[in-house]
VOGU-3710 file (C-alpha; in Angstrom, 3 decimals, decimal comma):
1> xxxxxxxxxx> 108,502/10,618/22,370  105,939/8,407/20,919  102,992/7,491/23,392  103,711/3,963/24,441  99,978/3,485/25,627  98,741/4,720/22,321  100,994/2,660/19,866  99,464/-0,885/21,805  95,973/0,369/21,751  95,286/1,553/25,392
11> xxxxxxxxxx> 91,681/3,321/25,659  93,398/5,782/28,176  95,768/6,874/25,055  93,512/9,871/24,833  93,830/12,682/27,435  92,404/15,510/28,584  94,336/19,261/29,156  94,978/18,833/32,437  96,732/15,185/31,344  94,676/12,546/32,865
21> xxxxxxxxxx> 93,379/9,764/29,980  90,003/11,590/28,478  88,287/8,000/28,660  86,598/7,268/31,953  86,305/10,786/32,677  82,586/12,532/34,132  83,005/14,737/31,248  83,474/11,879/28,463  80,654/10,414/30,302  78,101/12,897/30,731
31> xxxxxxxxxx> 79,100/13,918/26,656  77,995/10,254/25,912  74,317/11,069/27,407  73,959/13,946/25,713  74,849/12,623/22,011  72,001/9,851/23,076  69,620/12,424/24,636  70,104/14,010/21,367  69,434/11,205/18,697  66,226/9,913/21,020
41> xxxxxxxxxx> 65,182/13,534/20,990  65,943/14,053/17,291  63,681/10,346/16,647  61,229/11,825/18,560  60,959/15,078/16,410  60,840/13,106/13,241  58,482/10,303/14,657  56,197/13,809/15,600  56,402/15,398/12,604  55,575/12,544/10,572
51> xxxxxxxxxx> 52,593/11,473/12,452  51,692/15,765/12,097  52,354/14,911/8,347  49,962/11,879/7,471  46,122/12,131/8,178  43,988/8,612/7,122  40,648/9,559/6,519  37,900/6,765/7,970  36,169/5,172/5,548  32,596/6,676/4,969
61> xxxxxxxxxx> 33,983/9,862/6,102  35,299/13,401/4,233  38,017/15,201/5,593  37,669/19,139/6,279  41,344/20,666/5,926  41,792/23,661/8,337  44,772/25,988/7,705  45,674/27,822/10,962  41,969/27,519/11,824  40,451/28,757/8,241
71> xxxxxxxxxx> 39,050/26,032/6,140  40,382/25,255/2,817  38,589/24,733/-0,247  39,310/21,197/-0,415  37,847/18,018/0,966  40,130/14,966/1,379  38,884/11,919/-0,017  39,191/8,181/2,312  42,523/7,021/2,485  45,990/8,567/3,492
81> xxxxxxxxxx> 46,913/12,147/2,625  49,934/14,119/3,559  49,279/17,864/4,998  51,855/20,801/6,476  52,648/19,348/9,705  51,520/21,738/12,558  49,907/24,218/10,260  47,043/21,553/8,558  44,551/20,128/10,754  41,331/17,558/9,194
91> xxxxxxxxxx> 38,301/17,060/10,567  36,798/14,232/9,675  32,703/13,929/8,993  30,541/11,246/8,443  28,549/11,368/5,138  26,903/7,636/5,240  23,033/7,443/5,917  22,429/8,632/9,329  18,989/8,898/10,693  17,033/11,696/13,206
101> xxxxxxxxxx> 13,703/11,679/14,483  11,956/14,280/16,962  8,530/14,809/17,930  6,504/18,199/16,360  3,194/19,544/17,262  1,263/21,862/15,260  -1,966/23,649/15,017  -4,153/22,479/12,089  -6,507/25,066/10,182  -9,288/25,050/11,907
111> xxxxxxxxxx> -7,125/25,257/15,296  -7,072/21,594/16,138  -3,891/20,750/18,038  -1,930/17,855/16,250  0,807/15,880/17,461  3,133/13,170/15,485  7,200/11,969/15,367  9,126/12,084/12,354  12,104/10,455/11,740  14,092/11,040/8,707
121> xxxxxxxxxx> 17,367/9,249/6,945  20,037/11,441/5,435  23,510/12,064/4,503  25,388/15,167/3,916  27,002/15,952/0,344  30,141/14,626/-0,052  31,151/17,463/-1,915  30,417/20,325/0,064  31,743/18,970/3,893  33,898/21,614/4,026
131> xxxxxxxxxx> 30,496/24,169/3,730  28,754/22,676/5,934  31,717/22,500/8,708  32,177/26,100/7,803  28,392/27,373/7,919  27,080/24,638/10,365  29,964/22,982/12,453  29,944/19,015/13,418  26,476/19,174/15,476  24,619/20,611/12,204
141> xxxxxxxxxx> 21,876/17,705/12,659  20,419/19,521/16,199  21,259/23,235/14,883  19,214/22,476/11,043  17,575/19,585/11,076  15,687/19,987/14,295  14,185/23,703/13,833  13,303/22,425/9,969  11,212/19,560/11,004  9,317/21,939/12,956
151> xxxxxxxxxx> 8,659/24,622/11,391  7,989/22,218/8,153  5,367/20,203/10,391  3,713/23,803/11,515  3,525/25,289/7,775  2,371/21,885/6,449  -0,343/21,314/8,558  -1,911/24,227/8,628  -2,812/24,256/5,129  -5,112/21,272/6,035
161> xxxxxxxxxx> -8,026/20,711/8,202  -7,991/17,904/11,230  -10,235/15,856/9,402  -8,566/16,373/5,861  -5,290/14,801/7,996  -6,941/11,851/8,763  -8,924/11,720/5,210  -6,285/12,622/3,181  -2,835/11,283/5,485  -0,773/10,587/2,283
171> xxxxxxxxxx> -1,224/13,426/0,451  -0,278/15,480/4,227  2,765/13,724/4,952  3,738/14,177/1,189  3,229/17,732/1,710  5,662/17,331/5,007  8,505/15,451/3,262  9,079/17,723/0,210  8,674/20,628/2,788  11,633/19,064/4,736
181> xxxxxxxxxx> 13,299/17,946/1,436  13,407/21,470/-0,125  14,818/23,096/3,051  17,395/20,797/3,772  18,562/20,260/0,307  19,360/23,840/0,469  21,741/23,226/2,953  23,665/20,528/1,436  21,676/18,048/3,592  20,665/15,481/1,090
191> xxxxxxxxxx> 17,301/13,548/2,718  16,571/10,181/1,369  13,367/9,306/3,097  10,562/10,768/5,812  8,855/8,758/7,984  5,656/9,873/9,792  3,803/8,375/12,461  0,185/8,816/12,785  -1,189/12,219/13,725  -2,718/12,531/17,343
201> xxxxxxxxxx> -5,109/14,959/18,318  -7,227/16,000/21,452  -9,124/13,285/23,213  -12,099/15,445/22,836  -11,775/15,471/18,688  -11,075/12,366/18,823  -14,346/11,307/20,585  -16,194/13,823/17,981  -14,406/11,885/14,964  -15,880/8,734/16,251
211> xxxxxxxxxx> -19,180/9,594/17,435  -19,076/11,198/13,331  -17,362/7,883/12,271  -20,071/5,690/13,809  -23,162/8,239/13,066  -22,083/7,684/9,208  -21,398/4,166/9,358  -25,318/3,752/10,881  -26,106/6,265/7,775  -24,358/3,797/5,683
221> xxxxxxxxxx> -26,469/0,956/7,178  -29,757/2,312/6,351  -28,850/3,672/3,423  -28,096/-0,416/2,401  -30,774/-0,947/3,884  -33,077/0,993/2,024  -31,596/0,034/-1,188  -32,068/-3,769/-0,201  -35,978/-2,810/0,353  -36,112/-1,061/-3,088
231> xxxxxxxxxx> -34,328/-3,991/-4,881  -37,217/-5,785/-3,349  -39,664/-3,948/-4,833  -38,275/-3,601/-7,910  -37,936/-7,268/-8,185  -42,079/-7,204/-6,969  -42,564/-4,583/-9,512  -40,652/-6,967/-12,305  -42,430/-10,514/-11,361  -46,316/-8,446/-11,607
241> xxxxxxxxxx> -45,421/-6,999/-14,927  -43,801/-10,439/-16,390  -47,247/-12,148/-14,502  -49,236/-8,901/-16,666  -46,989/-9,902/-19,935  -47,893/-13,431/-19,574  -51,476/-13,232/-18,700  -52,005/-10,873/-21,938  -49,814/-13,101/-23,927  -52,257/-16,066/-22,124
251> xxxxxxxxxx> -55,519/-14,350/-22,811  -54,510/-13,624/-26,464  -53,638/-16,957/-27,217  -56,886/-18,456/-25,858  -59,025/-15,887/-28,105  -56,904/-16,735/-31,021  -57,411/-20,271/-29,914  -61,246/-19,376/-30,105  -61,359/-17,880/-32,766  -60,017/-20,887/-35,000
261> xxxxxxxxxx> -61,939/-22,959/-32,911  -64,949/-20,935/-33,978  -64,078/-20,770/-37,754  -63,315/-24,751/-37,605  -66,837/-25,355/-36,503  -68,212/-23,232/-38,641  -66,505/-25,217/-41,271  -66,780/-28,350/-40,007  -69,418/-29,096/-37,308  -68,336/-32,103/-36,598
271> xxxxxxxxxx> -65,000/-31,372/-34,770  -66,498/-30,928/-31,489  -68,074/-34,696/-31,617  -64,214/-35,667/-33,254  -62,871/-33,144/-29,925  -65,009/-35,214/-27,494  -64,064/-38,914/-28,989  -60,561/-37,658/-28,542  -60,456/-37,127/-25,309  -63,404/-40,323/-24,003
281> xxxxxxxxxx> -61,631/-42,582/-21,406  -63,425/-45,777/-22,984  -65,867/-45,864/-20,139  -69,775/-45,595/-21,180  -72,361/-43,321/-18,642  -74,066/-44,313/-16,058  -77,523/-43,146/-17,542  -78,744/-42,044/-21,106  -80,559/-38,847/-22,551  -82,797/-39,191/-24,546
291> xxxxxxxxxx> -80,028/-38,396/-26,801  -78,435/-41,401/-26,711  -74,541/-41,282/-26,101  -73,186/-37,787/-25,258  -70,537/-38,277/-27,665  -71,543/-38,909/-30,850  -75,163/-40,205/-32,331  -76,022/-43,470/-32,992  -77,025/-44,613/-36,989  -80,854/-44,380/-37,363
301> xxxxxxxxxx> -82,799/-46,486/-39,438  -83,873/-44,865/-42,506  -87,864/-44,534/-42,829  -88,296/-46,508/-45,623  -86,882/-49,681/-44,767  -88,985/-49,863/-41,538  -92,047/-51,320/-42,720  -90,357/-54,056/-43,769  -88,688/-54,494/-40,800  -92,377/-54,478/-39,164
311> xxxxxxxxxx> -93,651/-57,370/-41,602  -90,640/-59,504/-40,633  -91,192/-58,906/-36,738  -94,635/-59,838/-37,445  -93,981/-62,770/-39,172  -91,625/-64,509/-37,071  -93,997/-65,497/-34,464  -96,060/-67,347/-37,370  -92,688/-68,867/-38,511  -92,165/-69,887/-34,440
321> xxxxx> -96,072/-71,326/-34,550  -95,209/-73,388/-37,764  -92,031/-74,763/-36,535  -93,420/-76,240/-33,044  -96,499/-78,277/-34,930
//
């Protein structure tokens, strides 16, 4: 007989052994949760796995691939990358420019006790983040870095004397950085640059460098000092030998001067009376010599034309006598 329920769609068309309608039953029911329980379970699993299945890798970052806790020669790149869910772990580490910086004190060669801070900026090689993880773990900077800036400070500066680190700073801290440089590099720790503060020493070396500082700047002083007086002389010495070059060359031209002097009168007597007309300020003298002017003679008579001079004297009083009668 053909199910009536069935043939005009009734849910309850579908029974269970025992007869009753197998929808609306506890056991249709609690069949219903589990099919649910099961997909969200199943989503779940996938949801996990995929997550387990896709690593991103941070930018400015390398990613170190562990297989059941061994590291893999491989280092992922930045991006996404697929691994073996639940078997592949990454650990990611930053290679972009980090910096450090501790404090060292050494002993300097002859036993002087120095103190300064360096501070260094470096990155890791991308390359070889899987080595270091391996060799060094994440905190490599306080297992490598710190003992190497130590021990680099204690061999560097005991190849120079306290002074010769205050005398010759650059060429110590060069000394330092390639110190640092070379040990590090060796690690695949790539260092970029080393800063060093200035070195600090005992109070009491520090007063002797400045009482020696000051003692050689008062050296300095009087050694300017001295070469100022000497400059002095020189320049004293200089002037009296031009003064001697010029008195010579004086005196010489004067007895040259003479000498043609001399020859001209002997030539020509007459060129000391020209010599004193030359130089006669048009005023006569107050009294006479008996030689007449002191410049030059005046024109004598001639001898023979004075008696006639002495008949015409005596005649003009005869000439006056004839004139008044």
């Amino acid at each position: 007989m053909r199910n009536p329920f069935k043939r005009q769609g009734n849910p309850y068309g579908r029974r269970t052994p025992e007869g009753e309608p197998l929808e609306g039953h506890p056991r249709s029911f609690l069949s219903n949760k589990l099919k649910i329980l099961a997909g969200i379970v199943t989503f779940i699993v996938i949801v996990i796995v995929m997550a387990e299945s896709v690593v991103i890798v941070q930018a400015g970052h390398r990613g170190v691939v562990l297989y059941l806790g061994a590291v893999e020669n491989r280092v992922l790149g930045e991006g996404v990358h697929f691994i073996v869910p639940f078997a592949e772990q990454v650990i990611q580490l930053e290679v972009r420019t980090l910096k450090f910086q501790a404090e060292a004190t050494a002993a300097s060669n002859d036993l002087q006790e120095v103190q300064t801070v360096i501070a260094l900026n470096y990155h890791i090689d991308p390359n070889d983040a899987n080595v270091i993880y391996q060799q060094l773990g994440e905190n490599y900077a306080d297992r490598i870095i710190a003992p190497t800036i130590q021990e680099s400070v204690k061999a560097s500066v005991a190849k120079f004397n306290a002074e010769e680190l205050i005398t010759k700073r650059e060429t110590a801290k060069g000394v330092i950085a390639n110190t640092i440089r070379n040990t590090l590099s060796a690690r695949n720790i790539i260092v970029e640059t080393v800063f060093i503060t200035d070195f600090k020493f005992s109070q009491s070396f520090a007063d002797q460098i400045e009482a020696k500082v000051v003692a050689f700047q008062k050296f300095l002083t009087e050694q300017n000092n001295l070469k100022a007086i000497q400059v002095v002389a020189n320049q004293t010495v200089v002037q009296a030998q031009a003064q001697a070059r010029a008195n010579v060359a004086k005196a010489g031209g004067e007895s040259q001067a003479i000498k043609i002097i001399t020859e001209q009168l002997r030539q020509s007597p007459q060129y000391l009376q020209w010599q004193a007309i030359n130089r006669w300020n048009g005023q006569m003298p107050y009294a006479l010599g008996s030689s007449g002017f002191p410049f030059f003679q005046l024109p004598t008579i001639p001898q023979s034309s004075q008696p006639q001079q002495q008949q015409q004297q005596q005649q003009q009083p005869l000439l006056q006598q004839n004139q008044t009668r």
